[in-house]
N, C-alpha and C positions, 0 to 999 in steps of 0.2 A: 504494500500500500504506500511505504514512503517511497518509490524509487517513481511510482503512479505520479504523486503529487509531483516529486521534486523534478520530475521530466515535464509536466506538463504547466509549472509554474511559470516559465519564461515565455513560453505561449500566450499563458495571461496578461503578463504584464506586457507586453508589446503588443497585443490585439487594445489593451485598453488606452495602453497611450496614443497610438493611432484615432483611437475612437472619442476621444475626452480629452484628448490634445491638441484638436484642432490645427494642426499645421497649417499655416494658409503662406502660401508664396507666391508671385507676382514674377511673371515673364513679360518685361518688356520689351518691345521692339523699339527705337526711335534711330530718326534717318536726318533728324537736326538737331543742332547744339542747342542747349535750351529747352528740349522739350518733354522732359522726363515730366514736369509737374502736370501736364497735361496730357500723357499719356495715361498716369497714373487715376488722375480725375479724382472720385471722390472715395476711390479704393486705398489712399493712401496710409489712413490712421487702423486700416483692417488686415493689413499685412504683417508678417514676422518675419518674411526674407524676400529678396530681392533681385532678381537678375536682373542686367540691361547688357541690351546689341545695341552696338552704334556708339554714337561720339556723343560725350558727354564732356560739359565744361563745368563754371563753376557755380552757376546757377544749380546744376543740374547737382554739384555736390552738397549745396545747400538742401535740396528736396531732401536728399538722403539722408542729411544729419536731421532735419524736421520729422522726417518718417519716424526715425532712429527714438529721437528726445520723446516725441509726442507722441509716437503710435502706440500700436501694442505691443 
């Protein structure tokens, strides 16, 4: 019975963090400087991680430290 539990306890915990963890990440595309904050829209404060393609400046690294500070 403990070899039951202790094999299937890792299964738990990683089905449940998945499911109660809420992971949420954001793929951005952007094709000009600047426009991260409005690719993002009003997704910005509901994200925990973030990609971007494309060229970003330093407007664009301002979004990211705002996401950062102020998101979740």
């Amino acid at each position: 019975m403990k070899r039951i539990i202790f094999f299937l306890l890792p299964f738990v915990l990683i089905c449940s963090q998945k499911m109660y963890g809420q992971v949420s990440f954001f793929d951005a595309h952007v094709s000009k400087y600047g426009e991260l904050e409005q690719v993002l829209g009003d997704k910005w404060d509901k994200i925990d991680s973030l990609i971007v393609h494309g060229p970003i400046n330093k407007a664009d690294f301002k979004t990211i430290v705002r996401c950062a500070t102020d998101g979740s």
